[in-house]
N, C-alpha and C positions, 0 to 999 in steps of 0.2 A: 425415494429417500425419506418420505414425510413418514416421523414418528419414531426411526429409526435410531437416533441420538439425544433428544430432546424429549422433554414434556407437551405435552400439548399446547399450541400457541403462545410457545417460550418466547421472549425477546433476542433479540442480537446484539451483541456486546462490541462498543466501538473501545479501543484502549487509542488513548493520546498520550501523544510525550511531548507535544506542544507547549511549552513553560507561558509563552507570548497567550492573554486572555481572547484578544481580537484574532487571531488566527484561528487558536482552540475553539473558540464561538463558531468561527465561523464555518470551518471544517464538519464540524457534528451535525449544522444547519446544511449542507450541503449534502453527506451522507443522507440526512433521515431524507431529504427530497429527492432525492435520485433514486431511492430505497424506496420510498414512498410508507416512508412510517416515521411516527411520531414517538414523543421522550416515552412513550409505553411500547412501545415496539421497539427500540432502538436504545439501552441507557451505556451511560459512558461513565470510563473512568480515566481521570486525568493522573495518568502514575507521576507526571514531572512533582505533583501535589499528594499526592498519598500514595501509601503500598497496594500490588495488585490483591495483597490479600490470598485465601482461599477460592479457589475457585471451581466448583462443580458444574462438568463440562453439562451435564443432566440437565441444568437449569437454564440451558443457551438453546437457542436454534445455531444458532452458528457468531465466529469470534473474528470480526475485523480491525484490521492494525494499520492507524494513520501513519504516514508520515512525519517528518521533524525535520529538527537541524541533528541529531547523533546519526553516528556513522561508528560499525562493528569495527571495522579494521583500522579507527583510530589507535594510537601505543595507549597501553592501560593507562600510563603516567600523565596522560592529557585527558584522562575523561575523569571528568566532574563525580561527587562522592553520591551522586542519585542518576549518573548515567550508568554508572557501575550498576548501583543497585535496581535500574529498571533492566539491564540486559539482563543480570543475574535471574531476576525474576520470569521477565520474558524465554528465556533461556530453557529452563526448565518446564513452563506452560507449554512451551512449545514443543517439547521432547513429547509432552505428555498427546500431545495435538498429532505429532506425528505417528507417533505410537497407535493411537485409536482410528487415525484415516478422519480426523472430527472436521464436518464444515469449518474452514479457515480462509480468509483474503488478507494478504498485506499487501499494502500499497506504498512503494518506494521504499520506507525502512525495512518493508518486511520482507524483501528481497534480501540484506544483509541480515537480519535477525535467522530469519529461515534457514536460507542459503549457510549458515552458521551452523546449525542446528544438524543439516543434513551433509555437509562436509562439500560443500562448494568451494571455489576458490574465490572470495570474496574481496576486492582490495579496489582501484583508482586508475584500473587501466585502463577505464572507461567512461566517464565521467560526460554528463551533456551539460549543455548551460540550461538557465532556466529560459523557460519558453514552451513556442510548440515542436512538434515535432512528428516525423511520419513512422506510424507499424505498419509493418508487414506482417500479416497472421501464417504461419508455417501450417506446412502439412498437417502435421497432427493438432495444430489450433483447430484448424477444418472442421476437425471429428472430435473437437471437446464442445461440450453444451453450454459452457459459458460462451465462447466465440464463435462459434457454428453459426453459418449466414451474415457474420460481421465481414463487412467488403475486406476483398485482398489488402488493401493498404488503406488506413485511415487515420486522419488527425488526432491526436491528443498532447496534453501539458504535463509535462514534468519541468527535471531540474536534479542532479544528483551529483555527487560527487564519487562515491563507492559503486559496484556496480558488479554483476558475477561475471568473472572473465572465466569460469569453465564451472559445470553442472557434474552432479553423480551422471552413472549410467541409467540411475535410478528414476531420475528427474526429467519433466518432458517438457521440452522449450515449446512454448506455445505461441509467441510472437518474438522480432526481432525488431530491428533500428540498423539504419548505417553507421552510428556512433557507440550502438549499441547492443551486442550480439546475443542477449538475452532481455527483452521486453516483457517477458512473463512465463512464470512455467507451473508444474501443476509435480503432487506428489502423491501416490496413492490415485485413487480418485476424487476427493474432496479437501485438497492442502494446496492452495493456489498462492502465489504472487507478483505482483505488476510490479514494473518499475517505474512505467507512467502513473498519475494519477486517478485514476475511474470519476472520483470526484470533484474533479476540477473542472468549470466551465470558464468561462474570460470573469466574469466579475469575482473570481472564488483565486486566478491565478492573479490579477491586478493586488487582491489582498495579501497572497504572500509577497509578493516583489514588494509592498511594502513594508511588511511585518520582517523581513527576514534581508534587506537593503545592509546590513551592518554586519552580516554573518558568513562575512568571504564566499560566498558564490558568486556574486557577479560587481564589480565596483558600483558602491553605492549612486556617484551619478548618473551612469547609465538606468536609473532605475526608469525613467520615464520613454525613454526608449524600449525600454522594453517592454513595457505595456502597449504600446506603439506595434511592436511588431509582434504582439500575441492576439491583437486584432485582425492579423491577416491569414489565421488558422482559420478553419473550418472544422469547430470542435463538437462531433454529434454523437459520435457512436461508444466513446470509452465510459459513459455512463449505461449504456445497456446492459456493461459484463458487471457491477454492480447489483444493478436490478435483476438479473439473471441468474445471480449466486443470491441474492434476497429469497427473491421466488422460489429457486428450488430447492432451499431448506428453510422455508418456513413451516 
């Protein structure tokens, strides 16, 4: 894949729709270490803050898409006048992303943004709490290079509300969830994404539970419970498929 899309020793582009500064911080800070690249290897753009602009896929190694608090299958009439406008922009980048087969990872949103993009059936049938929670890697996980040799079933942290209750024919589930019948799938051979986090270790999910304690996913005082019980995860392996989609289009 090296050279293939990119310039030589392009950066990768994190996009945030994290409005909250302590989460947005904190997120980018956890990308570039799991990625193992710094604000020149890695630059970000905070769309809840500015437009994504032009964007010449040439000048990327590859384009990763944090999660938030928006959700695709909210009613238009409830999304905010810059969730609008970051889908619409999103929306399009991504046609352009699928269209080319370009290194792509979304994580959590980019399951609904994508899954959107590519005609999934995208809505709330599925929904986990925040927390840990256990994948299952599928058969065809096995034989993709991002999860290949990640154990059959391993911990990771999410939290979602939205979630793909059914895929094109197109589209290859790559992990699953008992809560959650699509954990990650792939399009093309380089258009991936999670529903878990990759990013998230316990000190990275203790910060959203509090950043996001007022945003209806889980009633605000349980929040310290549930830092409580994101301790009892054993969360090691959802940042390798990260690192692994770093490394193979850098």
């Amino acid at each position: 894949m090296l050279g293939k899309f990119s310039t030589v020793n392009a950066p990768f582009l994190l996009l945030s729709i994290r409005g909250e500064d302590e989460a947005a911080a904190d997120e980018y800070r956890a990308f570039m270490r799991f990625a193992d690249r710094d604000e020149t290897g890695m630059h970000r753009i905070s769309l809840t803050h500015e437009p994504l602009g032009l964007i010449d896929l040439a000048d990327w190694s590859g384009i990763i898409l944090g999660g938030g608090p928006y959700n695709v299958s909210d009613p238009q009439d409830s999304k905010t006048t810059t969730q609008r406008r970051v889908e619409s922009e999103l929306s399009a980048l991504l046609g352009r992303i699928v269209d080319e087969d370009f290194p792509f990872l979304g994580c959590c949103y980019g399951v609904g943004t994508l899954g959107a993009v590519i005609g999934a059936g995208i809505d709330r049938t599925y929904p986990e709490p925040v927390g840990g929670m256990s994948i299952t890697v599928t058969d065809a996980g096995r034989a993709d290079p991002l999860f290949a040799e990640l154990p059959d079933e391993f911990d990771a942290y999410g939290g979602h509300k939205e979630a793909a209750a059914t895929l094109p024919d197109d589209a290859v589930r790559l992990a699953t969830s008992p809560q959650c019948p699509v954990q990650a799938f792939r399009v093309g051979e380089n258009v991936y994404a999670t529903q878990f986090h990759p990013e998230l270790d316990l000190a990275g999910i203790e910060t959203r539970v509090e950043a996001y304690k007022n945003h209806g996913y889980f009633a605000p005082e349980s929040a310290e419970q549930l830092k409580t019980e994101a301790r009892q995860w054993n969360v090691r392996y959802p940042h390798t498929i990260l690192r692994r989609f770093v490394e193979r289009y850098a």
